[in-house]
C-alpha positions as CSV (number, residue, x, y, z in Angstrom):
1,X,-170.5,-62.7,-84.5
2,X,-169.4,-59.1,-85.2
3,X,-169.6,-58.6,-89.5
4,X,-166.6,-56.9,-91.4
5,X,-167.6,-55.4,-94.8
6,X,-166.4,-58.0,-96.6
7,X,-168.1,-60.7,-94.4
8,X,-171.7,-58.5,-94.9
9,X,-171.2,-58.5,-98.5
10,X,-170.5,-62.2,-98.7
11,X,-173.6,-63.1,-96.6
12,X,-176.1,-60.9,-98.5
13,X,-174.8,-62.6,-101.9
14,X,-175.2,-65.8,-100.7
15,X,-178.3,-65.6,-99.2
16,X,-179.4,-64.6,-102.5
17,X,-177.5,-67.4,-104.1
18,X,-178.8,-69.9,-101.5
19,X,-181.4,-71.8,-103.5
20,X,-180.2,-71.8,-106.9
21,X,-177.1,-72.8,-104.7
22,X,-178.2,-75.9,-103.2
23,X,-179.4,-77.0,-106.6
24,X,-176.6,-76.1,-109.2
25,X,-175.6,-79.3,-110.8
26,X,-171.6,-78.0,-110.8
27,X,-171.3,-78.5,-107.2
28,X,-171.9,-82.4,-107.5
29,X,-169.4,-82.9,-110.7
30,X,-167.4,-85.6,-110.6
31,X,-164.4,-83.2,-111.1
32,X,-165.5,-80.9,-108.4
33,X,-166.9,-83.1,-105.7
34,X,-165.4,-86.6,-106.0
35,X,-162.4,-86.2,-107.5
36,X,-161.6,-83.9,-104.4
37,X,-163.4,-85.9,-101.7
38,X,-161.3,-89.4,-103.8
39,X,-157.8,-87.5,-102.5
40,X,-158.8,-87.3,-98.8
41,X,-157.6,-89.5,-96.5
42,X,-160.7,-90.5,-94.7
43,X,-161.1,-93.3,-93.1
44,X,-163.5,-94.4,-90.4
45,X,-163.4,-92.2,-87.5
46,X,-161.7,-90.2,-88.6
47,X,-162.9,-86.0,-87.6
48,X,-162.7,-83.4,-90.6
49,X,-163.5,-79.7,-91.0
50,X,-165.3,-78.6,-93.8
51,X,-164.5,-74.8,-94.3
52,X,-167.2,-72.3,-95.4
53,X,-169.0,-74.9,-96.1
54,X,-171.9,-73.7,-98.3
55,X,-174.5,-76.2,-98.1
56,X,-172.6,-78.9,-96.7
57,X,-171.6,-81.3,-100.2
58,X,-168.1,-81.9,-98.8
59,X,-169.3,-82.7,-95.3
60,X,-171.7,-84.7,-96.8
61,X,-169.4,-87.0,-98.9
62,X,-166.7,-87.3,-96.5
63,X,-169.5,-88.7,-94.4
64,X,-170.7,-90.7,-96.8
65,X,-166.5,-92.4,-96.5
66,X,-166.7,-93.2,-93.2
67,X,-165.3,-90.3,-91.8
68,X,-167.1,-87.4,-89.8
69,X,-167.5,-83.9,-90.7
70,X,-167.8,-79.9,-89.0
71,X,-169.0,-77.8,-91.7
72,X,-168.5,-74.0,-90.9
73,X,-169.7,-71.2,-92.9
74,X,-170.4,-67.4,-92.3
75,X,-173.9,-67.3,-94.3
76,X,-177.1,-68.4,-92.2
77,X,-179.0,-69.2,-95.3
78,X,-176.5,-71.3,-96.7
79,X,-176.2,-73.8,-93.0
80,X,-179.7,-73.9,-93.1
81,X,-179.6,-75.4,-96.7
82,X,-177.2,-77.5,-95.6
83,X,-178.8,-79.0,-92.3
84,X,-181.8,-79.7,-94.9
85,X,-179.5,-81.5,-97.4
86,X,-178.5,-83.8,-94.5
87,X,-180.9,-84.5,-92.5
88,X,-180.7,-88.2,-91.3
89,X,-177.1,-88.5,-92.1
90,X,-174.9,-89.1,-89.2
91,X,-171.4,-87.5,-88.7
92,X,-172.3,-84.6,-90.0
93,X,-172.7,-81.0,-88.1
94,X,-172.5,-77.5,-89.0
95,X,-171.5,-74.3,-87.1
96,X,-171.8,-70.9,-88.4
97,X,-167.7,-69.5,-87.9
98,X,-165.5,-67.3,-90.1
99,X,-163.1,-69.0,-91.9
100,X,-160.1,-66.7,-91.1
101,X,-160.9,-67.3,-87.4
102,X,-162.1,-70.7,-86.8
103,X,-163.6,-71.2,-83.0
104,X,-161.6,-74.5,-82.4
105,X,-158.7,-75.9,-80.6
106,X,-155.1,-76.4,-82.1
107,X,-154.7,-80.1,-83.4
108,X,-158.6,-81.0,-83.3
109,X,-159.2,-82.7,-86.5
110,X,-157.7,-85.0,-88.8
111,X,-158.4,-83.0,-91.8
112,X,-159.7,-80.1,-92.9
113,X,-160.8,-79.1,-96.5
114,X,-162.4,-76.2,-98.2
115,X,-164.1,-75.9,-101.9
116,X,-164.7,-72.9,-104.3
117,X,-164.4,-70.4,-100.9
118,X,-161.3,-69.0,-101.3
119,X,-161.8,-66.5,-104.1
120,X,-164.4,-64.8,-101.6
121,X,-162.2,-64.0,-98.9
122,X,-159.5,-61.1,-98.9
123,X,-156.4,-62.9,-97.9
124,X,-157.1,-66.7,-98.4
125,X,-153.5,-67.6,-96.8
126,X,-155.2,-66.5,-93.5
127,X,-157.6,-69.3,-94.0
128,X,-155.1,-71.7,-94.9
129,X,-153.1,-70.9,-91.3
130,X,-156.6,-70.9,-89.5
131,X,-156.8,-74.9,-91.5
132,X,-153.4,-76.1,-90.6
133,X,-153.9,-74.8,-86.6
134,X,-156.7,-76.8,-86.1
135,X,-155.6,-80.7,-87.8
136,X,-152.7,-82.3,-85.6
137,X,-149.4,-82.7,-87.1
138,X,-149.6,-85.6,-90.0
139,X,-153.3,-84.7,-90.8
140,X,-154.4,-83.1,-94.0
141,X,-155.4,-79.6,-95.3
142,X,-156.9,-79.9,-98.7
143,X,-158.5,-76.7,-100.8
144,X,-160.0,-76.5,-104.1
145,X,-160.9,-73.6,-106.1
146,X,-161.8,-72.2,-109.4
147,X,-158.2,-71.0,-110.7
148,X,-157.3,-67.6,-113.1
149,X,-154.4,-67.3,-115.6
150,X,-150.9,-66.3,-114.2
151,X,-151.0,-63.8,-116.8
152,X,-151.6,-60.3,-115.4
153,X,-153.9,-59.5,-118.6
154,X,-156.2,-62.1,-118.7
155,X,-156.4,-62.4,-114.7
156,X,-157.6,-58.8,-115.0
157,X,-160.1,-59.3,-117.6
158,X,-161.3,-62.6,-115.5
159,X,-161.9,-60.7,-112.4
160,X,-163.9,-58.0,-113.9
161,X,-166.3,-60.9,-115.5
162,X,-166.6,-62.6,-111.8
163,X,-166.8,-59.3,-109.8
164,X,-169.4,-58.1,-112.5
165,X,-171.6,-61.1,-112.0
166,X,-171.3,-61.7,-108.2
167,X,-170.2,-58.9,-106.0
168,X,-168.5,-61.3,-103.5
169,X,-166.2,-62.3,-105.0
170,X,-162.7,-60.7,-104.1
171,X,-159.6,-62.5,-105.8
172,X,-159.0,-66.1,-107.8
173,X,-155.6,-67.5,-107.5
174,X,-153.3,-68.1,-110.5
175,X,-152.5,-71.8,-109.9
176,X,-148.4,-70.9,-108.9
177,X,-150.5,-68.6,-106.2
178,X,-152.4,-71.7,-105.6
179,X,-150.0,-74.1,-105.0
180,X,-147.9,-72.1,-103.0
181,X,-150.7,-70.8,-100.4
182,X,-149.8,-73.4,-97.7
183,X,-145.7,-72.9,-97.8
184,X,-145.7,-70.6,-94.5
185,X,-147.8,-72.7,-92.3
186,X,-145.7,-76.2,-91.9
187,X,-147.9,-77.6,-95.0
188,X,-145.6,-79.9,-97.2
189,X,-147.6,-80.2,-100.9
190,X,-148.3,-84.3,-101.8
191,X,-151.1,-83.6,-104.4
192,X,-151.7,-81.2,-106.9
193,X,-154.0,-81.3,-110.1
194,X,-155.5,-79.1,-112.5
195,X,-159.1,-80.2,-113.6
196,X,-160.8,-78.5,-116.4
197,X,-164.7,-78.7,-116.0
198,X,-167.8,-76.7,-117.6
199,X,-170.7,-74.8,-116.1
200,X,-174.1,-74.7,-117.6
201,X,-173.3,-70.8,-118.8
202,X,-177.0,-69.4,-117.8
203,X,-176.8,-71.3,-114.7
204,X,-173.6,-69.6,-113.8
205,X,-174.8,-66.1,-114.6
206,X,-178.4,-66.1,-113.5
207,X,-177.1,-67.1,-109.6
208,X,-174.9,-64.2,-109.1
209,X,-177.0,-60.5,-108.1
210,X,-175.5,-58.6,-110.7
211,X,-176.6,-60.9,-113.7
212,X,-179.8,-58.9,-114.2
213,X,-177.8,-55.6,-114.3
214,X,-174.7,-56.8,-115.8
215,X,-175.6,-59.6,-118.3
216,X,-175.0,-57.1,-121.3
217,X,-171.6,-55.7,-120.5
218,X,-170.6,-59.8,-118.9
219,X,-171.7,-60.9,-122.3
220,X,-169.2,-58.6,-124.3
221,X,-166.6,-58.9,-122.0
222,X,-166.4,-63.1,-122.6
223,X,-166.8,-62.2,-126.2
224,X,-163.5,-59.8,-126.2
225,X,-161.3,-62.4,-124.3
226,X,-157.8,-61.9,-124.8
227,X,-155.3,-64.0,-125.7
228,X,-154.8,-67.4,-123.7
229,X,-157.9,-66.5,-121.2
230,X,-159.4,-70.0,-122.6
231,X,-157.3,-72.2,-120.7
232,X,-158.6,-70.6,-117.5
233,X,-162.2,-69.4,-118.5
234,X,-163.9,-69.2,-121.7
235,X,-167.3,-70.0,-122.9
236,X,-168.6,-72.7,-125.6
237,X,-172.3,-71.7,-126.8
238,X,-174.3,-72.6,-124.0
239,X,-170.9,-73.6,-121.4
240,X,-168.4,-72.1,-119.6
241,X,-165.1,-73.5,-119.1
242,X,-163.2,-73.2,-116.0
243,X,-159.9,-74.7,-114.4
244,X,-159.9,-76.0,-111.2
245,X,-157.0,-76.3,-108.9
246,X,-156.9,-79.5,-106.0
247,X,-154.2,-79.3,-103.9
248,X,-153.5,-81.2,-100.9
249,X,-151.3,-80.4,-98.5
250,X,-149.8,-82.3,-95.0
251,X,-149.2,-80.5,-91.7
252,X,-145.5,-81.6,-91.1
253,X,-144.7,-79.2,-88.2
C-alpha cells in the first residue's frame, strides 16, 4: 500500500513504540480494555473488526468472549507484535489496512471497534464511515479514546504536550466531539461513558520519540497547566491522569 505523510509518520513512531508498546501495562487496564470489551455485544460467532489494531488486545479479548476478530493496522511492526501475542488463539487474524479505507465488503461484520487510534489520524469521522460500511445494519461500531477538554485553552496546551512527546499524534477529541463523531453515518448512540484512568508518567513519556528531546520543555508545560486541564490530563508525582471516552454506537440505516 501507497503511504501518505501522515500514514509515514505514524508507522515510523510506532515502530519505535512497538516494544515498549506491547508491554505498557495501560493497554490491559480494566478501564481501558475490559470495561470496553464488557460493552460489546459479542457473542459466539459472532465476526468483529478490530481497527488499527496495534498489537491486537481488543482482538484478543473479544476472542477470548466467544466471538472472532480481524485486527487491521497500518504499522508492520505493531501486526507482527500482535501475531506474537496471539499465537495459539483461534479467531483471531490480522491484516495490515488503513483505517480510513478498510479493504472489505459493505455489511461484513457484526461489529467493529477501535481503541486509542483515533487521535492519530487526520479526520477520525472518516474512520468512523469506513466502521459503519463494513458491520450490517443492527451491528455495532464501538470507539474508545483518550479525550481533551472542550475548552479551547486547555485543548491547546494538551496537544502541544502530546505532539511534543509523540510526533503522531494529530488531534484528541473533546468528548461533545466525541460523542457526536458517528451522527452522519446512520449510527444511533446507546452507550456513552467517561472513565478516568492513570498512566505510569515515565512510562508514558519514555515511549514516545520525542521524550529524549523534549522531556524538559514536556515537563514545564504539565507544570504550567491552566485552569480546569486536570479533569482531562494532569499529572500526580509519578502518574498521569487522563479521561477516556467509550462510546458505542448502532448502525440503524
Amino acid at each position: 500500500m501507497g503511504e501518505t505523510d501522515v500514514q509515514h509518520t505514524v508507522i515510523a513512531e510506532f515502530t519505535h513504540q512497538a516494544d515498549a508498546f506491547s508491554r505498557a501495562a495501560v493497554y490491559a487496564l480494566t478501564e481501558t480494555l475490559t470495561q470496553l470489551v464488557g460493552r460489546l455485544p459479542v457473542t459466539g460467532g459472532s465476526r468483529w473488526l478490530d481497527v488499527a489494531c496495534g498489537t491486537g488486545a481488543v482482538a484478543r479479548a473479544i476472542a477470548q468472549h466467544g466471538g472472532s476478530a480481524v485486527g487491521v493496522d497500518v504499522t508492520p511492526a505493531m501486526l507482527r507484535k500482535a501475531e506474537e501475542q496471539s499465537r495459539g488463539l483461534a479467531g483471531v487474524h490480522f491484516w495490515r489496512a488503513d483505517a480510513t479505507d478498510l479493504p472489505f465488503v459493505d455489511g461484513l461484520f457484526d461489529g467493529a471497534v477501535s481503541r486509542f487510534a483515533l487521535h492519530h489520524i487526520p479526520a477520525p469521522a472518516r474512520v468512523l464511515g469506513e466502521m459503519a460500511r463494513v458491520v450490517r445494519r443492527g451491528g455495532s461500531v464501538a470507539a474508545a479514546d483518550h479525550l481533551t477538554s472542550d475548552d479551547a485553552i486547555v485543548a491547546s496546551w494538551h496537544h502541544d504536550i502530546e505532539r511534543l512527546r509523540d510526533p503522531s499524534h494529530w488531534h484528541s477529541q473533546s468528548p461533545s466531539q466525541f460523542f457526536a463523531l458517528g451522527d452522519p453515518f446512520g449510527l444511533r448512540l446507546i452507550q456513552r461513558e467517561l472513565v478516568p484512568f492513570n498512566m505510569d508518567f515515565e512510562e508514558w513519556l519514555t515511549r514516545g520519540s520525542g521524550s529524549s528531546s523534549q522531556r524538559t520543555l514536556i515537563e514545564q508545560l504539565i507544570a504550567e497547566a491552566p485552569t480546569g486541564a486536570s479533569e482531562v490530563f494532569g499529572r500526580h508525582g509519578a502518574r498521569l491522569h487522563f479521561l477516556l471516552g467509550i462510546a458505542v454506537w448502532e448502525r440503524v440505516v
